[in-house]
C-alpha positions as CSV (number, residue, x, y, z in Angstrom):
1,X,158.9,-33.0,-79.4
2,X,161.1,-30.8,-81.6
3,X,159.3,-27.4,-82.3
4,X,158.5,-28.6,-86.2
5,X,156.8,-31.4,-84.9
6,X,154.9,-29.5,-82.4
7,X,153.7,-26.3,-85.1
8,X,153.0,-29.3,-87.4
9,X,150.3,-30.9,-84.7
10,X,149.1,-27.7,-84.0
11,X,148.4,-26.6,-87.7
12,X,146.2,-29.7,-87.7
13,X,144.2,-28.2,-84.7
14,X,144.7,-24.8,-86.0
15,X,143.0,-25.5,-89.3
16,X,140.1,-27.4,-87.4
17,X,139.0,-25.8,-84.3
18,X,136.3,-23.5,-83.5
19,X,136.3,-22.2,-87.1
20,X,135.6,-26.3,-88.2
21,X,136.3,-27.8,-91.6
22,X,139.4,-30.7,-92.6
23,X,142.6,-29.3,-92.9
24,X,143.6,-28.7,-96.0
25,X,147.2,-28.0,-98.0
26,X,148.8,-24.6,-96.3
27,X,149.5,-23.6,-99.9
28,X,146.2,-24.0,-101.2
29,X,145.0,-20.8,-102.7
30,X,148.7,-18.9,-102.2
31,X,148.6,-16.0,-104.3
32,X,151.3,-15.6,-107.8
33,X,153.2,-13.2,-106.0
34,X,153.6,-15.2,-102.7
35,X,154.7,-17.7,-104.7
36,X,157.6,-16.1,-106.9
37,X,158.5,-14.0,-103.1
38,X,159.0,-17.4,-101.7
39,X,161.4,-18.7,-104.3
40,X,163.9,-15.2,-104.7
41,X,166.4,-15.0,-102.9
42,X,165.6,-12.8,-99.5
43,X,168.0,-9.9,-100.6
44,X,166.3,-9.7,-104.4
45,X,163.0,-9.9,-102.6
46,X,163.9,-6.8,-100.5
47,X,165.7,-4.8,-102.8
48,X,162.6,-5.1,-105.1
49,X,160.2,-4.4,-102.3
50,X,162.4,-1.5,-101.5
51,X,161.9,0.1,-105.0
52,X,158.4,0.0,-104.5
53,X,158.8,1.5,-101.1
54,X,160.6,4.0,-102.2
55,X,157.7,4.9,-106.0
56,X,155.2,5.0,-103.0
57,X,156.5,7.8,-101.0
58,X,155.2,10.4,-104.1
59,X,152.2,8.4,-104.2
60,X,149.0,8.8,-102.8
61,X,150.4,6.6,-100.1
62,X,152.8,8.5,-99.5
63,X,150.8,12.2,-99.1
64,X,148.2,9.9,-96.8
65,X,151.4,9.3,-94.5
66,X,152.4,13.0,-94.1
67,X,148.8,13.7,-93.7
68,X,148.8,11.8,-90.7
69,X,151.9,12.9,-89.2
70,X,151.3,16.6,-90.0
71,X,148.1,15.9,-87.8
72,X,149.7,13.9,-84.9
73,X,152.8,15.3,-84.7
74,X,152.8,18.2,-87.0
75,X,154.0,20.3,-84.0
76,X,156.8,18.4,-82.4
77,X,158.3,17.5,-86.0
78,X,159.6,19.8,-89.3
79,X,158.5,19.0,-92.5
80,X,161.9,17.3,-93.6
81,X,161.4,15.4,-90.0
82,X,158.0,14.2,-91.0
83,X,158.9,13.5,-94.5
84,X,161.9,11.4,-92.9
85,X,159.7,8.8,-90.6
86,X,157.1,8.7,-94.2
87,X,159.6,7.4,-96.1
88,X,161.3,4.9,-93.1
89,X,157.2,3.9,-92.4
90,X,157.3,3.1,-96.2
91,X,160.7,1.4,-96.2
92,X,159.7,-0.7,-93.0
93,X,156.9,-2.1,-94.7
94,X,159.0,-3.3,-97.4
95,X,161.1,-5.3,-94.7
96,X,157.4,-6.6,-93.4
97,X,156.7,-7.7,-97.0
98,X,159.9,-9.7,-97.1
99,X,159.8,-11.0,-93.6
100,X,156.2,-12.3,-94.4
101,X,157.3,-14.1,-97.3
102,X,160.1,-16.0,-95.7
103,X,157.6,-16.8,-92.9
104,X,154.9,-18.1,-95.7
105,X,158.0,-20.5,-96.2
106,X,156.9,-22.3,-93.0
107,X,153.5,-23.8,-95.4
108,X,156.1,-26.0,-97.5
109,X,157.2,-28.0,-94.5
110,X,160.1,-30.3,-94.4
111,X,163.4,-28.4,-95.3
112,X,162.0,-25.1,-95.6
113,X,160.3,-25.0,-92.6
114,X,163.2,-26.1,-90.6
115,X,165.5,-23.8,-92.3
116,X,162.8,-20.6,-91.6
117,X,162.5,-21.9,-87.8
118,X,166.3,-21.2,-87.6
119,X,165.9,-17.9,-89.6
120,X,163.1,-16.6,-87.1
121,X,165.3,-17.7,-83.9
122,X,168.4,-15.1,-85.7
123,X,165.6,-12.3,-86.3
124,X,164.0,-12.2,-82.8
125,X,164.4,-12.1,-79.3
126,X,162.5,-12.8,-76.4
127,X,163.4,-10.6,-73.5
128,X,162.8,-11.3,-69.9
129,X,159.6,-10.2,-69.6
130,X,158.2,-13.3,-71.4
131,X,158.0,-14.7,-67.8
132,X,154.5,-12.6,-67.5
133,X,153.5,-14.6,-70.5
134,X,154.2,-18.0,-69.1
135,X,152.8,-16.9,-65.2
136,X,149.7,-16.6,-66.9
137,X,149.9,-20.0,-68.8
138,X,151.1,-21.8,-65.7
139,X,147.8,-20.4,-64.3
140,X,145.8,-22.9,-66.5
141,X,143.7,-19.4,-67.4
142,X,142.9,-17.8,-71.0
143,X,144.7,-14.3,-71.4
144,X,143.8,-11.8,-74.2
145,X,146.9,-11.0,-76.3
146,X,146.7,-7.8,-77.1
147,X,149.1,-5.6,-79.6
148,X,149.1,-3.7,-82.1
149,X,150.7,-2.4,-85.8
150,X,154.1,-2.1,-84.6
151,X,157.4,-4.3,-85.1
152,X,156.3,-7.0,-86.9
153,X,153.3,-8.9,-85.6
154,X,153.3,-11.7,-87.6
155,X,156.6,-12.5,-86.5
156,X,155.5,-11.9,-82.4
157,X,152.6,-14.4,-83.3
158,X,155.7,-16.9,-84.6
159,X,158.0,-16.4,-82.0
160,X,155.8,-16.9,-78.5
161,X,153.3,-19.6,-80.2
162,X,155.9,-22.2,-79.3
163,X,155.4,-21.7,-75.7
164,X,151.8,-21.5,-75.6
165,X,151.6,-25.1,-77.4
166,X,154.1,-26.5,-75.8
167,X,151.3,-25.7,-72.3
168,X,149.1,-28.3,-74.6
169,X,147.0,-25.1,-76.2
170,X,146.4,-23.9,-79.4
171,X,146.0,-20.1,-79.7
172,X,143.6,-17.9,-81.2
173,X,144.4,-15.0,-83.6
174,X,141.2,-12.7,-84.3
175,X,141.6,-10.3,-87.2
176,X,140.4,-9.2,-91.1
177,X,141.3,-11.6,-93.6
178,X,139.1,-11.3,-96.7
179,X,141.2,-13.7,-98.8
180,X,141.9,-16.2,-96.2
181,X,146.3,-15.6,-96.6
182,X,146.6,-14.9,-92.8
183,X,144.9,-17.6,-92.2
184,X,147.0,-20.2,-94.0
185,X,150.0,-18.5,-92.9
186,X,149.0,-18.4,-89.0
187,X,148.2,-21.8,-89.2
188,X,151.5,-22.8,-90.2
189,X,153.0,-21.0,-87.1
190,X,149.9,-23.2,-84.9
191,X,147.8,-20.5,-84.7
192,X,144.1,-20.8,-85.5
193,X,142.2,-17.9,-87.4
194,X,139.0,-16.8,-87.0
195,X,137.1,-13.6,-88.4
196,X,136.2,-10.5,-86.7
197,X,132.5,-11.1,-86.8
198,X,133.2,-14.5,-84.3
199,X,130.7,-14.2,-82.0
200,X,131.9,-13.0,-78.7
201,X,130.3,-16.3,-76.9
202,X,132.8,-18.8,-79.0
203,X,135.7,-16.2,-77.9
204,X,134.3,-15.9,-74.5
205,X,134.3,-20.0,-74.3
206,X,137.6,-20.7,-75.9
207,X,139.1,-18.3,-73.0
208,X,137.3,-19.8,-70.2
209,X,138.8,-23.1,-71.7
210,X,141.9,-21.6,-70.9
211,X,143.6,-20.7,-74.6
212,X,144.8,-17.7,-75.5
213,X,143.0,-15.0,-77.9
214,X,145.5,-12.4,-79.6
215,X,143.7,-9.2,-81.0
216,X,145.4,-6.1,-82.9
217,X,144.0,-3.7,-80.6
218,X,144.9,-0.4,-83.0
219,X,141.9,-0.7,-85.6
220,X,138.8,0.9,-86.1
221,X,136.2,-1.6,-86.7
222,X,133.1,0.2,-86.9
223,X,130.6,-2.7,-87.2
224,X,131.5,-3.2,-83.4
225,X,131.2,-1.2,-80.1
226,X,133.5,1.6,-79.8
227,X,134.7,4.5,-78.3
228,X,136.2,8.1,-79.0
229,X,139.2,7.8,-77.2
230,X,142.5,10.6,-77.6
231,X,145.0,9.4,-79.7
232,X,147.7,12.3,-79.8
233,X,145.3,14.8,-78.9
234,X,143.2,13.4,-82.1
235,X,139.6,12.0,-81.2
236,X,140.0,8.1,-82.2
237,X,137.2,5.5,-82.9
238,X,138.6,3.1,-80.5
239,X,137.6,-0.2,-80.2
240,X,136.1,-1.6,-76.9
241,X,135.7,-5.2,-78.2
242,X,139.2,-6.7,-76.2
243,X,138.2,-5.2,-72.8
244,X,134.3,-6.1,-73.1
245,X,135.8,-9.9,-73.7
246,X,138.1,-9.4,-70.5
247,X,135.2,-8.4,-68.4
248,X,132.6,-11.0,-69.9
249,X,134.9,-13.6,-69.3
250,X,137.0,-12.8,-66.1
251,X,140.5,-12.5,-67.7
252,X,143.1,-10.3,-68.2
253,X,144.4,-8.3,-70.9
254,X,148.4,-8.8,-71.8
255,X,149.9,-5.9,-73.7
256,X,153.1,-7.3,-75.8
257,X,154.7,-6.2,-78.9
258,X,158.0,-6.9,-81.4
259,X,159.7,-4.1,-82.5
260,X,163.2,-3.4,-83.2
261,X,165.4,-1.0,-81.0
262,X,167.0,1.6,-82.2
263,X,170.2,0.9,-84.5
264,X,169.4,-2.6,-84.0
265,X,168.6,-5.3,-87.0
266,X,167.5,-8.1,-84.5
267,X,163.3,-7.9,-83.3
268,X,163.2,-7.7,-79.3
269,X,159.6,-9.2,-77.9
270,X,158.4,-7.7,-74.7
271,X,155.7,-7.7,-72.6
272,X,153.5,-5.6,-70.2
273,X,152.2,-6.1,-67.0
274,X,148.5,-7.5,-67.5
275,X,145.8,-4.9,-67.1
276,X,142.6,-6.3,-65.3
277,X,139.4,-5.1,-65.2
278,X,137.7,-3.0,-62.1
279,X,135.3,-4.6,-60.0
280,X,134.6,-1.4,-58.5
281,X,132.8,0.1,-61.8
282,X,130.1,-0.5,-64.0
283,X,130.3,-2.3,-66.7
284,X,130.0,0.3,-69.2
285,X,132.9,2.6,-66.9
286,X,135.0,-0.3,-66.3
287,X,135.5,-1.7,-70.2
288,X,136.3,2.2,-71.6
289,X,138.6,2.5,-68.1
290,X,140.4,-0.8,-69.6
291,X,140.1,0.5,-72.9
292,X,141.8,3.5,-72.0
293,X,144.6,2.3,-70.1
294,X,145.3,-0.7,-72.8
295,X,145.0,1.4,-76.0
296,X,147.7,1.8,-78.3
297,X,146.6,5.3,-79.8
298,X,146.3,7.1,-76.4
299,X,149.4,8.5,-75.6
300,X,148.4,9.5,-72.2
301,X,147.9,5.7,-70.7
302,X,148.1,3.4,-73.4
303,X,151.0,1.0,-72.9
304,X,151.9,0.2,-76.3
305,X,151.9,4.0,-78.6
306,X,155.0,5.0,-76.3
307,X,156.8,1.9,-77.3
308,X,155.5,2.5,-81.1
309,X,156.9,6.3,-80.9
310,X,160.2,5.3,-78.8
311,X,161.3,2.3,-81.2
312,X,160.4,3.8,-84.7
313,X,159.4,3.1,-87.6
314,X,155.8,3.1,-86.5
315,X,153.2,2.4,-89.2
316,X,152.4,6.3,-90.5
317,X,150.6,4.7,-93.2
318,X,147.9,3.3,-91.0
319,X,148.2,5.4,-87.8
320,X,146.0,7.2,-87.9
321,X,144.5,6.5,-91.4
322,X,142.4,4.7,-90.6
323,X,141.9,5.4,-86.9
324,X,142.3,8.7,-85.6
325,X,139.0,10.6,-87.7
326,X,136.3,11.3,-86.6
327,X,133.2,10.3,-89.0
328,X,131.9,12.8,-91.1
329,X,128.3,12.0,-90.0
330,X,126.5,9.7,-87.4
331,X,127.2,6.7,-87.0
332,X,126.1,3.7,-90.1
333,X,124.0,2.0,-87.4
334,X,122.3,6.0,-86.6
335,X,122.2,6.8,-89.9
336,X,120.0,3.4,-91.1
337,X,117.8,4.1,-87.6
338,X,117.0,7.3,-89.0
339,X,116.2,6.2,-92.5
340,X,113.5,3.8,-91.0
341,X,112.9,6.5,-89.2
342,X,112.1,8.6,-92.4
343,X,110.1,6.1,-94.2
344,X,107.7,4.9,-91.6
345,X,106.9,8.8,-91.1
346,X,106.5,8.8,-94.6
């Protein structure tokens, strides 16, 4: 089965799995922009995108991302250095922009797609340590995926999905998507979606089942359990969701990213050995000990920030925008404990 034919069966699992419902048209509800992206011409597309990039670094945008450099690395870097990695973390997300749009190219099928599988084989590489991937497929098991904003992730998701289906399993990608885009677009690559408030039960069951779960490990989602974890020195709401999902459901967590080398144009995939969780602790010790050693924003242990920092342009924008602060007050959960608090005292 040629590799169209195989995204093409999995969309129709993809778009009808846990989440349920018919499949319906990938382009369905694409917005105006994604739509005129799709039919420029790649080079207009980024040279446009570029402009932006390049209005956004006097922005508000722009001061946001030297705010978050002069805190992480306001000591190691000079103002023209930090101003520097702003602007390339502004100009990279153009390319991401551009990149995602010839991906979305993947919904129109026929042609299209076939012409985009090609492109994404020229744009990124898999290196050897892809075997860790496929020991743990070959292994019948689930595995949590777990990266972070780095590279490109969309285009990681596109380039190792092939391999998982082809082991007869259709991933899972858990993540924000308000407007249901990422879904669409994953689905066209054969991944299914589902929301970040899936009960941990279904992704428990659909890793016991054996398929994989992929997680962006680097956000701060503060309607789940989490952690303040050091992220350049910076006390970081972290997270624990990924390694309380390895230890509830006996698997192991596999680090992996796309990113591009330096003075390279071509993406290189990689891998990490998979972190497991320790017997030896309690629960609550061993998911922040996984936490800690998995965690992109802890430069100390975490297996993927030294890659993000070694292979920039790493995402100033968002890390550690919205990560690495501490809130100015407790906790909502704390705070609405106290108002009942207040008004039954009342």
């Amino acid at each position: 089965m040629t590799a169209a034919n195989t995204r093409e069966a999995a969309h129709r699992g993809a778009e009808s799995g846990i989440s349920g419902g018919p499949a319906t048209p990938l382009t369905c509800g694409d917005p105006l922009l994604e739509r005129v992206a799709r039919r420029l011409p790649p080079a207009l597309t980024s040279a446009l995108l570029r402009g932006v990039a390049a209005a956004a670094s006097v922005s508000s945008l722009g001061e946001r991302a030297s705010a978050n450099l002069d805190l992480t690395l306001g000591g190691e870097l000079d103002e023209g250095e930090r101003r520097s990695v702003m602007k390339g973390s502004l100009r990279h997300a153009a390319r991401l922009a551009t990149e995602w749009a010839q991906l979305s190219r993947l919904k129109l099928g026929g042609r299209p797609a076939a012409r985009t599988e090609q492109w994404l084989e020229e744009q990124v590489a898999l290196d050897e340590s892809v075997r860790l991937l496929d020991e743990e497929l070959e292994q019948g098991r689930g595995v949590i995926l777990a990266t972070g904003h780095i590279g490109n992730w969309e285009l990681l998701g596109a380039s190792v999905t092939p391999r998982i289906l082809a082991s007869g399993r259709v991933p899972i990608a858990v993540g924000l998507d308000r407007s249901g885009w990422l879904r669409r677009l994953r689905a066209a690559y054969g991944v299914e979606s589902l929301p970040q408030n899936t009960h941990p039960r279904a992704l428990r069951d659909a890793l016991r089942e054996g398929r994989p779960v992929a997680l962006l490990a680097d956000m701060e989602v503060r309607r789940l359990a989490g952690a303040f974890l050091p992220f350049l020195g910076v006390p970081a709401l972290t997270m624990t969701a990924p390694a309380a999902l390895a230890r509830s459901s006996g698997c192991a967590i596999l680090p992996m990213r796309c990113y591009l080398p330096r003075g390279a144009s071509r993406y290189r995939v990689t891998f990490d050995a998979p972190l497991s969780i320790d017997e030896g602790l309690s629960k609550k010790e061993a998911t922040l000990d996984l936490t800690r050693r998995m965690d992109p924003r802890d430069s100390g242990a975490g297996v993927l920030v030294s890659a993000a920092l070694a292979h920039p342009p790493w995402d100033a924008r968002r890390d550690p925008a919205r990560c690495a602060r501490r809130p100015s007050g407790p906790p909502r959960r704390e705070r609405r404990r106290q108002l009942r608090a207040r008004v039954r005292a009342s």
